[in-house]
N, C-alpha and C positions, 0 to 999 in steps of 0.2 A: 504494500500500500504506500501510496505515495497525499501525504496531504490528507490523510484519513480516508481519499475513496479509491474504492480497490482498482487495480488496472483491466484494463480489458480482458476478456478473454478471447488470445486470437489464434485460430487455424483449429484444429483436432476435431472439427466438425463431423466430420463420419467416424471417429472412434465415440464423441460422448453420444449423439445418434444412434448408434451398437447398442452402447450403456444404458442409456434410455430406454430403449427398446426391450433390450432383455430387463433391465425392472419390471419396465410395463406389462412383463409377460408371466414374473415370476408366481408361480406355480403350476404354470404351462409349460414350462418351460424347461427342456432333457438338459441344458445347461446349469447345474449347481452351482460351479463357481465360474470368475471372470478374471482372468489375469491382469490387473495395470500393472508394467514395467520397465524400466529405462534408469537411466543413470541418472544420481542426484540432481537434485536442484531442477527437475527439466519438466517440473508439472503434476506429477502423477496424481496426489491429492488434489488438486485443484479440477483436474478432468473429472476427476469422480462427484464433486462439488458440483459443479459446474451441469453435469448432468443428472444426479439428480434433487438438488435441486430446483428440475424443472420437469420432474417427475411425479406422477401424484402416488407416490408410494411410502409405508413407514420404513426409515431406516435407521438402525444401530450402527453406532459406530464405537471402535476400540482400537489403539493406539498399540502397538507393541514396544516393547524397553527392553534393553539389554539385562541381563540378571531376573528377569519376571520368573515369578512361580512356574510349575508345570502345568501348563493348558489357560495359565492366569487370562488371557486376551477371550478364549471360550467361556472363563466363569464371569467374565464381565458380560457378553452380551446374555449368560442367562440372564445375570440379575437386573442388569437392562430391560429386559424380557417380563422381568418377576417371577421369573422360577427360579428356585434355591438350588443350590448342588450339592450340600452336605450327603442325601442319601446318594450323591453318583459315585462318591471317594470312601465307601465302607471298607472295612478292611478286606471283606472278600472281591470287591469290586475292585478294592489295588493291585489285586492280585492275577486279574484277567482283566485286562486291555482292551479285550473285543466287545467283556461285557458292559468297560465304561463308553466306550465309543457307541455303542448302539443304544444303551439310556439316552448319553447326551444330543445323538439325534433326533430320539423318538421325542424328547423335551424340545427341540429344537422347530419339527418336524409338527407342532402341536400349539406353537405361538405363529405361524404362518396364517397368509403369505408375507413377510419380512425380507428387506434387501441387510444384509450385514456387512462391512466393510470392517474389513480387518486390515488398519493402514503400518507400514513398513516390517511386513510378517518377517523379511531377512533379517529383523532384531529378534526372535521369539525362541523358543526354548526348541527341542528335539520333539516333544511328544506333541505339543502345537502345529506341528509341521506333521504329524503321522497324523493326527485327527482331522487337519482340510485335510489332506489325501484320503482320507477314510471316506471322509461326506464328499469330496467331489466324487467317486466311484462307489456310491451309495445307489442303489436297486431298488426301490425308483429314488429317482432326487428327493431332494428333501423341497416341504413346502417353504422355500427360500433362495434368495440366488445370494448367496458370496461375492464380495468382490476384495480381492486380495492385491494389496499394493506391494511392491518390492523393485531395489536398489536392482538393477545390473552391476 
């Protein structure tokens, strides 16, 4: 921002167009998640912004940090949601992966249709990175589309 008003947004017309699109679709939609990617500083947030809001859809959004808990970017958009997570991390549940990964879709899967934006996911933990790949390759999609930012 320059002077307080934000600068324009110029050119990526047919990628937020995409974006838009597949919000507008999301729970029609065989696409779970949506890749934004490119090298610092070159927009990637601001695409996402930019499309939807001009979308008439709910979206969550969650920031990823370096050092964050395991899955901590997924426990935020529950409780964004309003769904708790305590019973997803029972001690038998820490103990099988598939069976937290399929609670936290079926929770996931039950606050739809929802667009979630999980921005700079290349900061996030290992098991963060196994649970989108879980829900992008999820049978059928989940009632939500993803859309995941990351650094090249």
């Amino acid at each position: 921002m320059q002077g307080g008003a934000p600068l324009p947004f110029i050119g990526r017309t047919r990628e937020a167009d995409l974006l838009r699109h597949r919000a507008a679709s999301t729970g029609s939609n065989p696409h779970a998640v949506q890749l934004v990617q490119g090298p610092a500083g070159i927009g990637k947030t601001r695409l996402v912004h930019e499309a939807l809001d001009t979308a008439d859809v709910r979206a969550i959004w969650v920031r990823c940090w370096d050092d964050s808990s395991p899955l901590w970017p997924w426990c935020q958009v529950l409780a964004q949601l309003g769904r708790g997570t305590d019973h997803l991390f029972t001690s038998d549940a820490a103990q099988d992966r598939l069976a937290t990964f399929s609670a936290m879709l079926a929770e996931l899967d039950s606050c739809g249709p929802v667009v979630i934006v999980i921005d700079d996911i290349h900061l996030s933990d290992h098991a963060t990175l196994l649970f989108t790949r879980f829900l992008a390759r999820a049978e059928p999609p989940p009632n939500a589309l993803v859309v995941i930012t990351a650094r090249t």
